[in-house]
Structure formats: structure tokens, C-alpha cells
C-alpha positions in Angstrom: 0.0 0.0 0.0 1.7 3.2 -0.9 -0.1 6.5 -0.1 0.1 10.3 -1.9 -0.5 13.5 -0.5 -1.6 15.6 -4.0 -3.2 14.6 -7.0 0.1 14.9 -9.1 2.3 13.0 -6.7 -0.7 10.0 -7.1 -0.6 10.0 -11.0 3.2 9.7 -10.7 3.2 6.6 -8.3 0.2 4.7 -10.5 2.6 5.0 -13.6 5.4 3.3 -11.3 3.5 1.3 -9.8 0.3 0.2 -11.6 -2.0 -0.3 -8.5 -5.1 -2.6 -8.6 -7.5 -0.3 -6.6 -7.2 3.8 -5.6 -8.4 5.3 -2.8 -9.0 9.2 -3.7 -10.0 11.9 -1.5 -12.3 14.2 -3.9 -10.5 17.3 -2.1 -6.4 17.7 -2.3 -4.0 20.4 -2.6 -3.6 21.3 -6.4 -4.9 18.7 -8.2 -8.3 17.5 -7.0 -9.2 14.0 -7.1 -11.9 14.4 -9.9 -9.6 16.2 -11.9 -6.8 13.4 -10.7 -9.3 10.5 -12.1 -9.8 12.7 -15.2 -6.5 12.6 -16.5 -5.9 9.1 -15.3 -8.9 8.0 -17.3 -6.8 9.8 -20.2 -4.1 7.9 -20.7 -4.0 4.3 -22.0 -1.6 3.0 -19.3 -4.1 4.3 -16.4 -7.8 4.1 -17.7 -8.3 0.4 -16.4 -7.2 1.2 -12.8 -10.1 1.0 -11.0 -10.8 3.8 -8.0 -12.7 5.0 -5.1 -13.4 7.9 -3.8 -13.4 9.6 0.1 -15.7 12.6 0.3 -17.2 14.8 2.8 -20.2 15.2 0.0 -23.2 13.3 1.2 -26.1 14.6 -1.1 -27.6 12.2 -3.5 -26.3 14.4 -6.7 -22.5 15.2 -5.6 -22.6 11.1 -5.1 -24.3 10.9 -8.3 -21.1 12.9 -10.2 -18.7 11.1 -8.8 -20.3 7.7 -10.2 -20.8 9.2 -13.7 -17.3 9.9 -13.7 -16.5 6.2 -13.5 -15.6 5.9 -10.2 -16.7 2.2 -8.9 -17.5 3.5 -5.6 -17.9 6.0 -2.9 -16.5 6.0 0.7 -18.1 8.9 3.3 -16.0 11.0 5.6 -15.9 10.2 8.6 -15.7 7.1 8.5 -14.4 4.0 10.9 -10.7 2.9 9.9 -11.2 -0.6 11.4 -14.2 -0.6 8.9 -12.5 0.5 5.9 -11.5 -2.9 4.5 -14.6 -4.4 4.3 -15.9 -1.2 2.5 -12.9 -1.4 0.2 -13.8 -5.0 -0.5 -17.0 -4.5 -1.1 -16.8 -2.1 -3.8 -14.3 -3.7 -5.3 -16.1 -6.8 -5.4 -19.2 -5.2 -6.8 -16.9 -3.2 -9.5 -15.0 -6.6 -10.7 -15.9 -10.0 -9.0 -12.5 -11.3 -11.2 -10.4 -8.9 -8.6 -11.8 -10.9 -5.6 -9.1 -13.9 -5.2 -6.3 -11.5 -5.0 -7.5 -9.6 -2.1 -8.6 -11.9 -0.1 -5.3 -13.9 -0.4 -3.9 -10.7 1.3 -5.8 -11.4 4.4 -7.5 -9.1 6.9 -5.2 -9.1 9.1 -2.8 -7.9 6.8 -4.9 -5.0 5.4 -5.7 -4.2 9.2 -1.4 -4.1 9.9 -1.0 -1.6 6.9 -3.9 0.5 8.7 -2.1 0.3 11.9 0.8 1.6 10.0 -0.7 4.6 7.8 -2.5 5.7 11.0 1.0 5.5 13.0 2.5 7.8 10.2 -0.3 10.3 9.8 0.3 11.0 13.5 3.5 11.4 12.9 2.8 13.7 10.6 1.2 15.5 12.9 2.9 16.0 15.6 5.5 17.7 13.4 2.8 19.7 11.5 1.4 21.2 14.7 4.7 22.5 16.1 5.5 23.9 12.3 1.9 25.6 12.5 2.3 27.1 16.1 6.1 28.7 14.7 4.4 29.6 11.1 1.8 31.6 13.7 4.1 33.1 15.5 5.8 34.9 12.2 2.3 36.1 11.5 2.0 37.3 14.5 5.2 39.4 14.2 3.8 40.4 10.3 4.8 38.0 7.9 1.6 37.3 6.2 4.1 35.2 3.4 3.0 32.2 5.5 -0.9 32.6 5.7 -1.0 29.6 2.1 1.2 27.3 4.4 -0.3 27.5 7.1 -4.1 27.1 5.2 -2.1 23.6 3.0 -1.0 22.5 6.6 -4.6 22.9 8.3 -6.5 21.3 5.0 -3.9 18.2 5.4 -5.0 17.7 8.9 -8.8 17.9 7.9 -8.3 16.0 5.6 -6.3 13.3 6.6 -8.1 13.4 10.2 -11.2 12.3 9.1 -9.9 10.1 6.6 -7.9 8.0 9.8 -10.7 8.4 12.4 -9.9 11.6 14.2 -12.7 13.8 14.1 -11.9 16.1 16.6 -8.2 16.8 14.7 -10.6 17.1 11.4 -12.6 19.5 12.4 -9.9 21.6 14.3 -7.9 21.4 10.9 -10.9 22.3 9.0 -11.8 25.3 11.6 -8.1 26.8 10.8 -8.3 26.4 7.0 -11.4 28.6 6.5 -10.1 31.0 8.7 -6.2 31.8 7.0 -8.6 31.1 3.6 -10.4 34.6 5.1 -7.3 36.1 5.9 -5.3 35.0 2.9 -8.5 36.2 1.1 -8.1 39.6 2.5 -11.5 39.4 4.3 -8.8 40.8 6.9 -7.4 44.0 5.6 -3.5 43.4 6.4 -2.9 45.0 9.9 -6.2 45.9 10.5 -7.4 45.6 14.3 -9.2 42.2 13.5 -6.1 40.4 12.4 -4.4 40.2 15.8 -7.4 38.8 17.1 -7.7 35.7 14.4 -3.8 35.0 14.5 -4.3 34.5 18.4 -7.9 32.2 18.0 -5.6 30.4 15.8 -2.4 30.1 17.6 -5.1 28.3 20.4 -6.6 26.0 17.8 -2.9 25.0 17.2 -2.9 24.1 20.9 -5.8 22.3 20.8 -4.7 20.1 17.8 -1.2 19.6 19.4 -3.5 17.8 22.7 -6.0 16.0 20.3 -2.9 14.5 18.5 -1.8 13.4 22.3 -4.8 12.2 22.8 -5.1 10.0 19.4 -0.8 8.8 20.2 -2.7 7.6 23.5 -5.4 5.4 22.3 -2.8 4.1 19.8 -1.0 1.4 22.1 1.7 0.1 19.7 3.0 3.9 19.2 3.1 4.7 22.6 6.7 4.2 22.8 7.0 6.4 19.9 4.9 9.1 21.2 7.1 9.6 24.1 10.4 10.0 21.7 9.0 12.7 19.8 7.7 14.6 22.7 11.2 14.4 23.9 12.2 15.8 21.3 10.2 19.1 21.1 
């Protein structure tokens, strides 16, 4: 299982690697994932790679779109990560019954152990982007607006990537930050104007709160405890 954090860097590794199945979150930096399964549909070597998509989109129509496009299936955010296998399977049986004896040679357990393992290093991930947002806050805080897109990419990855592993609570504090440096970056906040203390400070305590929410997940994650402790250490 090999994972991809923008719709470009995904089209490079299905070239390399020519995957059986793709999971695609319909929102990414740059490249969406529509326009991702667009351009994979496009070329010869990629059109028979089968793929599913992770939304946040829950009306009837949105799921509707992303079925027209040729997607064999549709997985909702949030959604359970011990689940995810057997959701996975069953699309992918429904797409292509032929596909079945493959997967299930690979075993549960094993599909679980890669699980374990992406969840491990998206919280490793982000521990380290929490302390990079409460530093990128503190240059805004001393006027350098240069890092207001960074700081929006880091806090869409964590909404992102939250719900997509389970974490709701990281989600939603990601998700929080993003729309509010998207206001400020914007210019819904007029650069130094007496309202733009105030956000940079609301967000500099979100930043807080996601650095004890990712304590909390390294917690209830018993195999990573020892790793936990190591890069706290390290701050």
C-alpha cells in the first residue's frame, strides 16, 4: 500500500507502480481528485485502474457525479478505519468480481497491519505539523503574512487526513483553521487591520488544541506509545 499527498504525486506513483485499486480523496492540494481521475482516465496506461473515492459530499447528486465519472465507488467522511477494509472490499467486489481472489489472499489481518501503519505515520505527521503551525503563527504574529497559504495547506492536510484515519476532533480543528487563514489570505482581513491580531491569536489556540488531540489519538494508539514519548522528547 503506498499513499500520496496531492493529486500529481498519485498520478506519478500509479505510472510506477500500476496499482489494482485507488483510494482518492475528492479534495487535495492542487490537483483534485476528480480532476486526478480525469487525467488518469486519459491515458492508455491508467484508464483500467479501477478507483474509489473519500468525500465529505453526502447529497444524493455530488454522489451521483462522482459515479458518472467512473468511479466504482464511494467511501463517506468520517468514517471508521477498522471498517475500511470491508468497505474497500465491497466495492471492489461489486466493481470486478475477477479482482476478488487477489484480495482476499492478502488477508484481513494484513490490510488491518498496513492501517495500523498509515494511522502511526499520519500521527506522525502531525505532531511535526502542529509545532511547524504554532512557529508559522508566530511569524504572523510578528507580520509576515508570506505564511498565511502554508499555514491554510498544513490545516487542510489535517482535515483531511483526520477524518480520513478516524480523528474527528483533529478534522474539524484542521478544518476550523483552513477557512479562517482562507479569510485572511483572502483579504476578508485588511492586512494590519485591528481584527487580524485577534484571528492569528484564535488560531495560535486552535494550534494548541490540535497539538492535545494528537496526544490524545498517540494515547489510544498502544503500539505507538513508545514512539509518542520519543518525539515529545524531542520538542
Amino acid at each position: 500500500m503506498q499513499t500520496a499527498d496531492s493529486g500529481e504525486r498519485a498520478i506519478d506513483l500509479a505510472y510506477e507502480l500500476r496499482p489494482d485499486l485507488v483510494l482518492m480523496d475528492v479534495m487535495m492540494p492542487g490537483l483534485d481528485g476528480p480532476s486526478t481521475f480525469r487525467l488518469m482516465r486519459e491515458s492508455a496506461l491508467l484508464a483500467h485502474i479501477p478507483v474509489i473515492f473519500m468525500t465529505a459530499k453526502v447529497l444524493p447528486v455530488e454522489i451521483s457525479q462522482f459515479h458518472q465519472l467512473g468511479a466504482i465507488g464511494v467511501i463517506v467522511k468520517p468514517f471508521d478505519p477498522l471498517n475500511l477494509y470491508g468497505e474497500l472490499f465491497a466495492l471492489w467486489n461489486d466493481g470486478d468480481a475477477a479482482r476478488q481472489s487477489s484480495i482476499v489472499r492478502s488477508g484481513v489481518s494484513k490490510a488491518q497491519a498496513q492501517v495500523d501503519s498509515l494511522t502511526i505515520n499520519f500521527l506522525q505527521r502531525a505532531w511535526t505539523d502542529v509545532i511547524n503551525l504554532a512557529k508559522m503563527l508566530e511569524r504572523a504574529q510578528n507580520g509576515n503574512r508570506s505564511v498565511f497559504k502554508e499555514i491554510e495547506r498544513v490545516s487542510h492536510s489535517l482535515h483531511g487526513a483526520g477524518a480520513m484515519f478516524g480523528f474527528p476532533k483533529i478534522s474539524d480543528l484542521g478544518g476550523t483553521m483552513a477557512r479562517m487563514v482562507e479569510g485572511l489570505v483572502a483579504g476578508a482581513e485588511a492586512p494590519g487591520s485591528a481584527r487580524e491580531p485577534a484571528v492569528l491569536r484564535q488560531l495560535l489556540e486552535f494550534s494548541k488544541q490540535l497539538a492535545q488531540e494528537v496526544e490524545v489519538a498517540w494515547q489510544t494508539a498502544p503500539q505507538s506509545a513508545a514512539m509518542f514519548q520519543d518525539s515529545v522528547g524531542a520538542r
